[in-house]
C-alpha positions in Angstrom: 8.8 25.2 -10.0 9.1 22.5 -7.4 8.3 19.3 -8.3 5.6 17.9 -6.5 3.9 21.5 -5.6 3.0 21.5 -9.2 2.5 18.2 -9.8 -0.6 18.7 -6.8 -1.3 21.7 -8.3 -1.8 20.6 -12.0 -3.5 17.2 -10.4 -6.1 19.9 -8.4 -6.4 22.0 -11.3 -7.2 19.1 -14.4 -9.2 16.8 -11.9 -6.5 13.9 -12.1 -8.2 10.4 -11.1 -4.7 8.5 -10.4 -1.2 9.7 -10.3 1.7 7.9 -11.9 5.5 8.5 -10.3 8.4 6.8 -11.0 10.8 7.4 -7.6 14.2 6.2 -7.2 14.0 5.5 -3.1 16.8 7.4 -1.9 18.6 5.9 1.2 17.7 6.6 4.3 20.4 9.5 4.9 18.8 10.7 1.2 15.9 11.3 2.4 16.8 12.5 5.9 18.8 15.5 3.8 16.8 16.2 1.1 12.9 14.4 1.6 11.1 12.7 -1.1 9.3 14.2 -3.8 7.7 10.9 -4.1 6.6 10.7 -0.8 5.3 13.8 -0.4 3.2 13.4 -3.9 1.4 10.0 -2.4 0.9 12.0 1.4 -0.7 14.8 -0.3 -2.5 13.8 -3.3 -6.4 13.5 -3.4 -6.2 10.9 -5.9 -4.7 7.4 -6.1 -1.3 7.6 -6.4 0.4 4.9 -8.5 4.4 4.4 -7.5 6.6 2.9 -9.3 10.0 2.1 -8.0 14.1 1.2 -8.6 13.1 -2.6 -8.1 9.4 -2.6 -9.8 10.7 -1.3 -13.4 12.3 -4.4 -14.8 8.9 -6.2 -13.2 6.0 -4.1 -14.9 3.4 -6.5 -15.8 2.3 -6.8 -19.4 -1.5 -6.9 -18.9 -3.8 -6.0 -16.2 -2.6 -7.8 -12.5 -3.8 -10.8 -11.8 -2.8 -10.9 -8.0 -3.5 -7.6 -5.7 -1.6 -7.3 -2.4 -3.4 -5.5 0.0 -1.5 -4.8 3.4 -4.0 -3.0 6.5 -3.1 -2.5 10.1 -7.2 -2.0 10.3 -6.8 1.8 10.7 -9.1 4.2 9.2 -6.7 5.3 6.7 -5.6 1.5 5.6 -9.1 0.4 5.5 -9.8 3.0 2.8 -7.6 1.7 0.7 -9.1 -1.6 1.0 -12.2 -0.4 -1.8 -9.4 0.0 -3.9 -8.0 -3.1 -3.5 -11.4 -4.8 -3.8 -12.7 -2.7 -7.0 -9.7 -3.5 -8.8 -9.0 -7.3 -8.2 -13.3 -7.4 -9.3 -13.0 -5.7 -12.2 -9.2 -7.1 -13.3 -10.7 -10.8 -12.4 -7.2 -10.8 -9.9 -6.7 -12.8 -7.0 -7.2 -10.6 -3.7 -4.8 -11.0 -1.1 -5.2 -9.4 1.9 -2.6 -8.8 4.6 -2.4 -7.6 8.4 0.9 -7.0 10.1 0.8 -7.0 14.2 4.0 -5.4 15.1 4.5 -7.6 18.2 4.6 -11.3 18.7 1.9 -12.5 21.4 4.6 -14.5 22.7 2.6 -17.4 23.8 1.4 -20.2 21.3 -1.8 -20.2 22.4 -1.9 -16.2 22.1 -0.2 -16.2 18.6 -3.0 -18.2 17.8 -5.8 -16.2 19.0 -4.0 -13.2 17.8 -3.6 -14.6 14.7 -7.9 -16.3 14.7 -8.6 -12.1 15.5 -7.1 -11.1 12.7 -8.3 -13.5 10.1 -11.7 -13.2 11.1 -11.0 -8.7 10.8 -9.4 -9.4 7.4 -12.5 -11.6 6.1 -15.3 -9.4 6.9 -13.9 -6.7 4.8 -15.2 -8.8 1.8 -18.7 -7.9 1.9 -21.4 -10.5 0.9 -22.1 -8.8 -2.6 -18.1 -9.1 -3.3 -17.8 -10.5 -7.3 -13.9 -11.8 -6.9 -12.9 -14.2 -9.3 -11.3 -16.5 -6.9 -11.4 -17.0 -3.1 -9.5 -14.1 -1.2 -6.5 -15.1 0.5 -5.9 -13.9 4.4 -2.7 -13.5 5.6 -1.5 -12.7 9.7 2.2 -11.6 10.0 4.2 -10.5 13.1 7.4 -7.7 13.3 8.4 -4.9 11.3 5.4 -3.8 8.9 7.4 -2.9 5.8 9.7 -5.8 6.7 7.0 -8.4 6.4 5.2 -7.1 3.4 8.3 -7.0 1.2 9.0 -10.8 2.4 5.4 -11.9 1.3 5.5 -10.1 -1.7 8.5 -12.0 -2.4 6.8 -15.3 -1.6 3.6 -14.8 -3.3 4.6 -12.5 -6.1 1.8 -10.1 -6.9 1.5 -7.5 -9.3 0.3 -4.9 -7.2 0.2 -3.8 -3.6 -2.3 -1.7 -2.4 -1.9 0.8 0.8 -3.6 3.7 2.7 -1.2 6.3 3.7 -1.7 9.5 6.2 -0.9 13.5 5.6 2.5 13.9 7.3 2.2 16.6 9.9 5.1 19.3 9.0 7.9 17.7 8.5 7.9 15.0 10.6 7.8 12.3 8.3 10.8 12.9 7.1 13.2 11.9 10.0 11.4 8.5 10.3 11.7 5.5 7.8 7.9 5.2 6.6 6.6 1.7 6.1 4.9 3.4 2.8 8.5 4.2 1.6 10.2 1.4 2.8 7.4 -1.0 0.6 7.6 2.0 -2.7 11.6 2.1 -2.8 12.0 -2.0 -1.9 8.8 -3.6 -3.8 9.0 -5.8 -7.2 5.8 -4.7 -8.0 4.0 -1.0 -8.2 2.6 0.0 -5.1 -0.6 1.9 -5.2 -0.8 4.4 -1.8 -4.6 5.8 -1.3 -5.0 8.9 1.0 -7.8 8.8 4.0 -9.6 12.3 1.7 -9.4 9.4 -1.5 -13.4 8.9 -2.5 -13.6 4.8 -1.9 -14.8 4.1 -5.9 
């Protein structure tokens, strides 16, 4: 059958906690043609899905991570994700760092600044009080193109996992627009685990 139809099937029917896909990130004419089986298995699934692209292979850690990226534009579905991120950087002992991208520059100094103080402060009370993290999150404030930025930090900082929320794609639209999921899953030297609004924060 079709590929990801029964892999969402079989992941309904066997009650499938997480999701493991290898995808080779077709071009952007690739997937314009022909979709993404990938993609559509992380927009549709009701369970973590761990994605695992052309660039993360050679990169796969040996043990558990030990630095979590985890990239939110404060939007319901992003800040789902961000229980995820927390649980696991907890329970792996990993440093948590956590990541907005505002997709325009302030212009201003003075309004990059406060833009920039806004965001910190949004990105810090995330961590709740009772967090257990083994070392002090990191908060990070980026301006431009989303995917653009969090493939150029995860080249600076290096971590062993990224963490995002995704949405449901409505129809087909998704497909004639170069998703900043994607972009990250098919460019990333790490995994990238995508979590779907309907995913149960654990």
């Amino acid at each position: 059958g079709e590929t990801a139809e029964v892999i969402l099937r079989k992941q309904d029917e066997l009650f499938i906690d997480l999701l493991v896909v290898g995808t080779h990130g077709r071009s952007y004419l690739g997937k314009l043609l022909l979709g993404s089986v990938a993609e559509t298995i992380f927009r549709q699934a009701t369970c973590p899905v761990l994605m695992v692209g052309p660039k993360a292979g050679a990169a796969l850690p040996p043990s558990a991570p030990d630095r979590i990226l985890f990239c939110t534009g404060f939007s319901a579905h992003s800040l789902k994700a961000g229980g995820y991120a927390l649980s696991l950087a907890e329970h792996q002992k990993a440093q948590l760092i956590l990541m907005h991208v505002s997709p325009e520059d302030p212009g201003s100094p003075q309004r990059r600044r406060q833009k920039v103080e806004e965001s910190r402060q949004r990105l810090q009370g995330l961590i709740p009080a009772e967090a257990q993290l083994a070392s002090p999150p990191e908060f990070l404030v980026e301006f431009g193109n989303a995917a653009e930025r969090i493939l150029a930090v995860c080249a600076e900082k290096n971590p062993r996992l990224i963490v995002l929320g995704v949405r449901q794609p409505v129809g087909f639209s998704l497909r004639f627009k170069w998703a900043t999921a994607y972009a990250v899953v098919s460019n990333a030297s790490c995994p990238v685990l995508t979590v779907r609004m309907t995913v149960p924060v654990p």
